[in-house]
mmCIF file of the N, C-alpha and C atoms, coordinates in Angstrom:
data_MODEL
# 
_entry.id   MODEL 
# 
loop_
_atom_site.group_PDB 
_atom_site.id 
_atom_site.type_symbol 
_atom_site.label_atom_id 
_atom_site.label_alt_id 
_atom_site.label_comp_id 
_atom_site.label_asym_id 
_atom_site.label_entity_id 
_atom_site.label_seq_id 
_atom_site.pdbx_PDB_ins_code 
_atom_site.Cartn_x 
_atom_site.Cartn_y 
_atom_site.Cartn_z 
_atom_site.occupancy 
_atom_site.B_iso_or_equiv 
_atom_site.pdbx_formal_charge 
_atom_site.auth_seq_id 
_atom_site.auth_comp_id 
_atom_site.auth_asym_id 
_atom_site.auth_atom_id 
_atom_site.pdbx_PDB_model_num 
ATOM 1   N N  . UNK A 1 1  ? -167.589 199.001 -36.827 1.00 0.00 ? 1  UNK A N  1 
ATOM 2   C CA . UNK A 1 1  ? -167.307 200.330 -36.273 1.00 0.00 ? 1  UNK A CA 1 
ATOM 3   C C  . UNK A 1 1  ? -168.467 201.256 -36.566 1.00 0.00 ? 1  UNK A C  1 
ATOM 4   N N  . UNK A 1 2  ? -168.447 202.473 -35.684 1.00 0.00 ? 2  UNK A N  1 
ATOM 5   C CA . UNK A 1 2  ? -169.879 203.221 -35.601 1.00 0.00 ? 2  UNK A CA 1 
ATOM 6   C C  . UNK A 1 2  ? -169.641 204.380 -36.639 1.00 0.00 ? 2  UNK A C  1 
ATOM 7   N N  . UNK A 1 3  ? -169.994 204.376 -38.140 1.00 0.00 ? 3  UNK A N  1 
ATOM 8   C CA . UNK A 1 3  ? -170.391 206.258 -38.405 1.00 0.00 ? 3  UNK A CA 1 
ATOM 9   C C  . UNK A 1 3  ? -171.100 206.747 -38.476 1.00 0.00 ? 3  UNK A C  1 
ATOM 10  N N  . UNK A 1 4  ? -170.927 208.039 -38.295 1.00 0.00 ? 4  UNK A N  1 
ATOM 11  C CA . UNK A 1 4  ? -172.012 208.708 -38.053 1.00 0.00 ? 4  UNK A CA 1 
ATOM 12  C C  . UNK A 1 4  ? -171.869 210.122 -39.125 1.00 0.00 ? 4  UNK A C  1 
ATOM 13  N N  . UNK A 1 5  ? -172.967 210.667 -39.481 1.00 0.00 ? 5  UNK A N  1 
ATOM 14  C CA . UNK A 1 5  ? -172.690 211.797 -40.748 1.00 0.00 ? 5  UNK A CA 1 
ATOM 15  C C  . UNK A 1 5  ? -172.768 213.119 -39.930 1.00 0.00 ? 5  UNK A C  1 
ATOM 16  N N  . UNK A 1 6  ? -172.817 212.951 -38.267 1.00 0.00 ? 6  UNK A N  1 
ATOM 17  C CA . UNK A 1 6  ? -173.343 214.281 -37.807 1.00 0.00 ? 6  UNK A CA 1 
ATOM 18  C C  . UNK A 1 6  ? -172.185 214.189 -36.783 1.00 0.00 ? 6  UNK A C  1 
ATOM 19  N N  . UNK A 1 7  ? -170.957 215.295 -37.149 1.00 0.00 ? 7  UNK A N  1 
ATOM 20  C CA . UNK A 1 7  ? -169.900 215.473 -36.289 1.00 0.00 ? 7  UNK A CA 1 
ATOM 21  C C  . UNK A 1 7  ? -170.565 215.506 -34.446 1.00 0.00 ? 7  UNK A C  1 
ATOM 22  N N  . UNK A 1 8  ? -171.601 215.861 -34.372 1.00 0.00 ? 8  UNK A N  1 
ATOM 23  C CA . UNK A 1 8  ? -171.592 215.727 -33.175 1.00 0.00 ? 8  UNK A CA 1 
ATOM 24  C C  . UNK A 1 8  ? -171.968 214.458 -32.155 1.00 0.00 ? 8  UNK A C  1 
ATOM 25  N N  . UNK A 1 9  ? -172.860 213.565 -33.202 1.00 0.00 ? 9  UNK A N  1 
ATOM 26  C CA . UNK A 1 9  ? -173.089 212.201 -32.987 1.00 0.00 ? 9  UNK A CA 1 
ATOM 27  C C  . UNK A 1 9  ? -171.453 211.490 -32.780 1.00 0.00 ? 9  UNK A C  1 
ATOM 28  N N  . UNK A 1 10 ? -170.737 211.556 -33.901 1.00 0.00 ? 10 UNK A N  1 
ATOM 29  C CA . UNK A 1 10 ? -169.528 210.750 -33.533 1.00 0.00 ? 10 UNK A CA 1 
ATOM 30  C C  . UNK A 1 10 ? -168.836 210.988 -32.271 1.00 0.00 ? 10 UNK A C  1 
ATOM 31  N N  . UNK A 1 11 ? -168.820 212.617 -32.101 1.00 0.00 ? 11 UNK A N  1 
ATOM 32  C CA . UNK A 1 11 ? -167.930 212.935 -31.092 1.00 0.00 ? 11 UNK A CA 1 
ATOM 33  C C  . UNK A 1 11 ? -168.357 212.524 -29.413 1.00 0.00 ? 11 UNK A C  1 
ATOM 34  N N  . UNK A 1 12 ? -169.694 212.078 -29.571 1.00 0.00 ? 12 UNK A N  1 
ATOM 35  C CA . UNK A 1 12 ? -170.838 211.693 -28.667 1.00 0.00 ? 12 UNK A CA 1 
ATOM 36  C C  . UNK A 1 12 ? -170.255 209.931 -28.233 1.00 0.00 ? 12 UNK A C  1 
ATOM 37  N N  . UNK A 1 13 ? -170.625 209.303 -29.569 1.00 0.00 ? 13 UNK A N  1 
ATOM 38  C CA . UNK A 1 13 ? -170.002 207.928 -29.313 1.00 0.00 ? 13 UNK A CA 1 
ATOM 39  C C  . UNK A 1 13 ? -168.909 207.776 -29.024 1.00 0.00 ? 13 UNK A C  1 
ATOM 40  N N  . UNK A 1 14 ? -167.867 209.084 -29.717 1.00 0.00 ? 14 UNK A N  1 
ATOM 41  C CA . UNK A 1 14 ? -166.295 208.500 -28.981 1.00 0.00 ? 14 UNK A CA 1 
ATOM 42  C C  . UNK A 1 14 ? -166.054 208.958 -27.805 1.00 0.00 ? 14 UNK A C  1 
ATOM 43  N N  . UNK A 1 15 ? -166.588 210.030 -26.945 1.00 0.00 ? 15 UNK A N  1 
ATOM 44  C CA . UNK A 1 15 ? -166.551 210.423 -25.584 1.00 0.00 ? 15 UNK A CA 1 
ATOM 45  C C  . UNK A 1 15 ? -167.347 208.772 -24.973 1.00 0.00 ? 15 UNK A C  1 
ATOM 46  N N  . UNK A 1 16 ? -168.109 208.189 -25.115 1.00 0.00 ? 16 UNK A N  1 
ATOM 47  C CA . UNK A 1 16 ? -168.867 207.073 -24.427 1.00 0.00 ? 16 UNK A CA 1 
ATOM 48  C C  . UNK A 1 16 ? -168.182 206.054 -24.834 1.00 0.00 ? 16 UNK A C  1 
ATOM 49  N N  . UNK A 1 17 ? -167.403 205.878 -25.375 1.00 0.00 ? 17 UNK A N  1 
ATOM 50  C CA . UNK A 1 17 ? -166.609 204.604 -26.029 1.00 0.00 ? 17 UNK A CA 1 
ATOM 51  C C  . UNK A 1 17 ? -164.968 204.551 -25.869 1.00 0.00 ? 17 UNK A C  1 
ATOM 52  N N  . UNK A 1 18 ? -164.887 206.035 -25.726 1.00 0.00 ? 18 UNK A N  1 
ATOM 53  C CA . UNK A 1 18 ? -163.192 206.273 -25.566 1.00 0.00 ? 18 UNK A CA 1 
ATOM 54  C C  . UNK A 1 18 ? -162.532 205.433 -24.679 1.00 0.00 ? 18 UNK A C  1 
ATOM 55  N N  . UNK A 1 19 ? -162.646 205.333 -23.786 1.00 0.00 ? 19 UNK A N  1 
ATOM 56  C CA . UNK A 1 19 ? -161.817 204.402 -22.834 1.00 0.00 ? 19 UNK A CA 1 
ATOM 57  C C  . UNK A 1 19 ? -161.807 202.794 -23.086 1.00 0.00 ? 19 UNK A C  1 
ATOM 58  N N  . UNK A 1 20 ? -163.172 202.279 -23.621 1.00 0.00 ? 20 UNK A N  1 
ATOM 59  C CA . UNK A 1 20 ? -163.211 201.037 -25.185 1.00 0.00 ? 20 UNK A CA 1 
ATOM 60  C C  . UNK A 1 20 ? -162.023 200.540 -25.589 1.00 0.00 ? 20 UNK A C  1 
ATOM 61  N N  . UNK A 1 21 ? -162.390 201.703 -26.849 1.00 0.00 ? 21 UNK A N  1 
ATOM 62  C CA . UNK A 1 21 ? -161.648 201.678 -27.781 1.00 0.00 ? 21 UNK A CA 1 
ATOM 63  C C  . UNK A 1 21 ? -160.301 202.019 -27.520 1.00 0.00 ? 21 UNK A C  1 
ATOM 64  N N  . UNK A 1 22 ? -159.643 202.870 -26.684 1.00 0.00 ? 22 UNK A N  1 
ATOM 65  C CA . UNK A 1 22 ? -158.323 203.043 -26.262 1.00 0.00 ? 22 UNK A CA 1 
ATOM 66  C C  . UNK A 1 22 ? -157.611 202.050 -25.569 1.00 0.00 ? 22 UNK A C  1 
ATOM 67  N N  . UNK A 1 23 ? -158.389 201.148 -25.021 1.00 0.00 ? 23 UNK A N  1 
ATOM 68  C CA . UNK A 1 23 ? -157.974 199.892 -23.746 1.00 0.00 ? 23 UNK A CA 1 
ATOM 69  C C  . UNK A 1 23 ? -157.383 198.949 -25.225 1.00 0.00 ? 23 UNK A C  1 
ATOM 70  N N  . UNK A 1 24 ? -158.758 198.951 -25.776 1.00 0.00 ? 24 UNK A N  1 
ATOM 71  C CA . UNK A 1 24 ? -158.477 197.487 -26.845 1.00 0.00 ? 24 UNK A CA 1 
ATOM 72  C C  . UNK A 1 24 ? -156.846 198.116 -28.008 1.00 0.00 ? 24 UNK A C  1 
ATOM 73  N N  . UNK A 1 25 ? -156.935 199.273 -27.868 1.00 0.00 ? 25 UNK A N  1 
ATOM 74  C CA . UNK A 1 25 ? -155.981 199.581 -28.775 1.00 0.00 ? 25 UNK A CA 1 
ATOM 75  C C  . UNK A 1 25 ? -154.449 199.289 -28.064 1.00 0.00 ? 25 UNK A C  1 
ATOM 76  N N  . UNK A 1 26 ? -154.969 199.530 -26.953 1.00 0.00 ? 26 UNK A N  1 
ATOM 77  C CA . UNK A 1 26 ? -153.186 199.386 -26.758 1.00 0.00 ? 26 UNK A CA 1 
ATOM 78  C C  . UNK A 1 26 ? -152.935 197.938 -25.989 1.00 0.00 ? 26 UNK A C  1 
ATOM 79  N N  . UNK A 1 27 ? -154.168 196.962 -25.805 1.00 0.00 ? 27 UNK A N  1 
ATOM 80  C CA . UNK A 1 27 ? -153.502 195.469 -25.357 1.00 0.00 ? 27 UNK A CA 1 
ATOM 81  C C  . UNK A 1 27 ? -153.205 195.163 -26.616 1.00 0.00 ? 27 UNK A C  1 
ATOM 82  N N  . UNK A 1 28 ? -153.857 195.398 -28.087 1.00 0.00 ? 28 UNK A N  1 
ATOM 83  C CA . UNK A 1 28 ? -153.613 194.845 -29.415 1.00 0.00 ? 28 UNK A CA 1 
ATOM 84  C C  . UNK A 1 28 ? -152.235 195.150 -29.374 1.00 0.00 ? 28 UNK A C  1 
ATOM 85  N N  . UNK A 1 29 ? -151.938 196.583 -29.468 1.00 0.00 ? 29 UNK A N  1 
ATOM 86  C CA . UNK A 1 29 ? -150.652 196.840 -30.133 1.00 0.00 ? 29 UNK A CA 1 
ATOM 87  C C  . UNK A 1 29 ? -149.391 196.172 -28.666 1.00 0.00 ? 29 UNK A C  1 
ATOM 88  N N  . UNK A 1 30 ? -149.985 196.002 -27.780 1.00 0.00 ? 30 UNK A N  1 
ATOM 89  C CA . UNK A 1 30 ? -148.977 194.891 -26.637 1.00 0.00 ? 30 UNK A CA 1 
ATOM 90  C C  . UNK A 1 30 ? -149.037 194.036 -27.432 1.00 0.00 ? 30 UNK A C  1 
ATOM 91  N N  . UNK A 1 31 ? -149.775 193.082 -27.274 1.00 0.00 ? 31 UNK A N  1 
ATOM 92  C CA . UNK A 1 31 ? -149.642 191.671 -27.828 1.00 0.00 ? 31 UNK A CA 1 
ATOM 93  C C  . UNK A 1 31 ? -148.487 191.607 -29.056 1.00 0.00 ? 31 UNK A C  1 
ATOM 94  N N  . UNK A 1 32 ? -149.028 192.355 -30.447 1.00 0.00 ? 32 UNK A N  1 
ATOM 95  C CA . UNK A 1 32 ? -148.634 192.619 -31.515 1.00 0.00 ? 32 UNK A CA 1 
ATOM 96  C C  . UNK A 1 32 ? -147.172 192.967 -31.720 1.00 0.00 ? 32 UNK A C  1 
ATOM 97  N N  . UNK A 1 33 ? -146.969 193.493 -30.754 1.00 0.00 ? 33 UNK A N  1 
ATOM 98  C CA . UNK A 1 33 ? -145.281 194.203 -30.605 1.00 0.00 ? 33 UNK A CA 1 
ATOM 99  C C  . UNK A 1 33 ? -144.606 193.698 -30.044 1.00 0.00 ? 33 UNK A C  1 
ATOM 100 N N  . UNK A 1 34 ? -144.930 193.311 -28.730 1.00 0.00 ? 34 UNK A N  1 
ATOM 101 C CA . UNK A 1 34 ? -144.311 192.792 -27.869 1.00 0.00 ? 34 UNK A CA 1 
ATOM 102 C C  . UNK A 1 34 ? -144.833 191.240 -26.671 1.00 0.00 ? 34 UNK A C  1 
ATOM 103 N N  . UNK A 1 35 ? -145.517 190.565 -27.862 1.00 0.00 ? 35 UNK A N  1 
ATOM 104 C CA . UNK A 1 35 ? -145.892 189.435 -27.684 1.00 0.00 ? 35 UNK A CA 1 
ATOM 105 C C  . UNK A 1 35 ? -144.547 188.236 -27.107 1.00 0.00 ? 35 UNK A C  1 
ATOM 106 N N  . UNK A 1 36 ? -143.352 188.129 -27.420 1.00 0.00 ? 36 UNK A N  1 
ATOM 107 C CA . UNK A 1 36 ? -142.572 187.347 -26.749 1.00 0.00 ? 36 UNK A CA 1 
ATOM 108 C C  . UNK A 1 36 ? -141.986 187.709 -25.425 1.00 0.00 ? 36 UNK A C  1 
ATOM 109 N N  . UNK A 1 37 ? -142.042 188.982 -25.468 1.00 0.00 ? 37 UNK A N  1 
ATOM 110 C CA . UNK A 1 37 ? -141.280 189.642 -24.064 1.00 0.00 ? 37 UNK A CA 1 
ATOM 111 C C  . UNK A 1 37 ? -142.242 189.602 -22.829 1.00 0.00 ? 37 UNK A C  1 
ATOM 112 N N  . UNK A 1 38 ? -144.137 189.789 -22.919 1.00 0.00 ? 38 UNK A N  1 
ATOM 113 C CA . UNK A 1 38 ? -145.077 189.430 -22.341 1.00 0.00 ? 38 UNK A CA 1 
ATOM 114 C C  . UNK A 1 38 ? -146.185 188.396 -22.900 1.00 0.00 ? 38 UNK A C  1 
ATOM 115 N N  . UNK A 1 39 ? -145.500 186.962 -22.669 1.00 0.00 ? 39 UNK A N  1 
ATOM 116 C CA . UNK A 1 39 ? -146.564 185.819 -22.450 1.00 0.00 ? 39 UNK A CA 1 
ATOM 117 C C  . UNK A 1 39 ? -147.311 185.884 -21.372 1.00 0.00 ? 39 UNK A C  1 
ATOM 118 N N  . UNK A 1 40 ? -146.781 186.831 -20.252 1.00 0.00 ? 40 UNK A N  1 
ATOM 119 C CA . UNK A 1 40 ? -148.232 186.840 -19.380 1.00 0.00 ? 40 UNK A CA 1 
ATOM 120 C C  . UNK A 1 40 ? -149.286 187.852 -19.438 1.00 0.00 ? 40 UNK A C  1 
ATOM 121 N N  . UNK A 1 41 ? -149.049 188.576 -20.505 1.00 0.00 ? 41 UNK A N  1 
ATOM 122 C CA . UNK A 1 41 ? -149.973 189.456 -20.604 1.00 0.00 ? 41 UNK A CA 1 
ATOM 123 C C  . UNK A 1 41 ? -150.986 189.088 -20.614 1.00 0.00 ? 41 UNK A C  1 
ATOM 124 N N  . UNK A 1 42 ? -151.713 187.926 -21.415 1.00 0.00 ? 42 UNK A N  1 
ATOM 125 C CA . UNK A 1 42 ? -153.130 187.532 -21.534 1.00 0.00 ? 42 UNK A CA 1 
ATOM 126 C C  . UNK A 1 42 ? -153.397 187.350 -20.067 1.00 0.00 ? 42 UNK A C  1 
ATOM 127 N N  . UNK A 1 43 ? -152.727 186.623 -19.152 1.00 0.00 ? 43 UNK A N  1 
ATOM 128 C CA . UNK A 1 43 ? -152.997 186.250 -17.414 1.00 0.00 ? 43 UNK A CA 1 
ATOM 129 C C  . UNK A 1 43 ? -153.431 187.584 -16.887 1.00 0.00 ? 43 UNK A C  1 
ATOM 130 N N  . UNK A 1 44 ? -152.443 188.990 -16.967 1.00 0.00 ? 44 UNK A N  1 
ATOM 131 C CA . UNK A 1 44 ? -152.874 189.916 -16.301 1.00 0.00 ? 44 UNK A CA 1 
ATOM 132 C C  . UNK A 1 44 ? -154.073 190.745 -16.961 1.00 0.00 ? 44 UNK A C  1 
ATOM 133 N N  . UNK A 1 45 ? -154.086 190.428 -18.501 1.00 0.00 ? 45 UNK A N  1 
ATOM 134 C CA . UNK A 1 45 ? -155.563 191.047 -18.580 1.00 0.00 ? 45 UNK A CA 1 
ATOM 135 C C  . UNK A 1 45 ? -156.771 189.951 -18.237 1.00 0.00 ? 45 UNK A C  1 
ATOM 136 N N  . UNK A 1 46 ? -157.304 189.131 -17.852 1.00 0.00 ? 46 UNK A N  1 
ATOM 137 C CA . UNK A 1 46 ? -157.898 188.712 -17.715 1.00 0.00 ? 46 UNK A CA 1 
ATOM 138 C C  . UNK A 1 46 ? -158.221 188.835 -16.237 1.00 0.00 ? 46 UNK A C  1 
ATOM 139 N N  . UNK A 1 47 ? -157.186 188.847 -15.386 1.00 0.00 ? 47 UNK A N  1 
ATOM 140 C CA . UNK A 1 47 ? -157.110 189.247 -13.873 1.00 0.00 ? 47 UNK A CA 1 
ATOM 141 C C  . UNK A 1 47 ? -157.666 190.943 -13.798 1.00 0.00 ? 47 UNK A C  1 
ATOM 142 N N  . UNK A 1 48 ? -157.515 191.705 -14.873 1.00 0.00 ? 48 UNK A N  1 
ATOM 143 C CA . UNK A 1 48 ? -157.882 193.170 -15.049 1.00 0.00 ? 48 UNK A CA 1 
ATOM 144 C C  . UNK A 1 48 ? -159.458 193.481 -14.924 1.00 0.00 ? 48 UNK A C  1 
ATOM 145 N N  . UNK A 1 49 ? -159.649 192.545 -16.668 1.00 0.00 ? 49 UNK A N  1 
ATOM 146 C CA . UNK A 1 49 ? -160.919 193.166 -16.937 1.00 0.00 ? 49 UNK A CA 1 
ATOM 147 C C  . UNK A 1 49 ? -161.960 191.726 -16.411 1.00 0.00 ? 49 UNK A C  1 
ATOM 148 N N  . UNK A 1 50 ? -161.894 190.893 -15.481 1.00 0.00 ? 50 UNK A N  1 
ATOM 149 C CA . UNK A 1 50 ? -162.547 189.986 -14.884 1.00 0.00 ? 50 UNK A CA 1 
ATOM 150 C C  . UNK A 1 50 ? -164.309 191.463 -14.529 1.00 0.00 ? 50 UNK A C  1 
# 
């Protein structure tokens, strides 16, 4: 993960990374939570982010 000591550097990388880091956060917490109810989840992300 990226730090940075200059509030405006970070806020720089997370505006350019936000949509990243927000995608990966919420297929994790799919999988993680609700991994038996969607076994096809891995199919439709892969059909997504192809």
């Amino acid at each position: 993960m990226f730090f940075s000591r200059h509030p405006s550097g970070w806020l720089y990388f997370f505006r350019v990374n936000r949509n990243i880091i927000v995608s990966d956060f919420l297929i994790q917490w799919n999988i993680v939570k609700i991994n038996e109810e969607y076994k096809y989840f891995n199919e439709d992300k892969q059909a997504i982010f192809i």
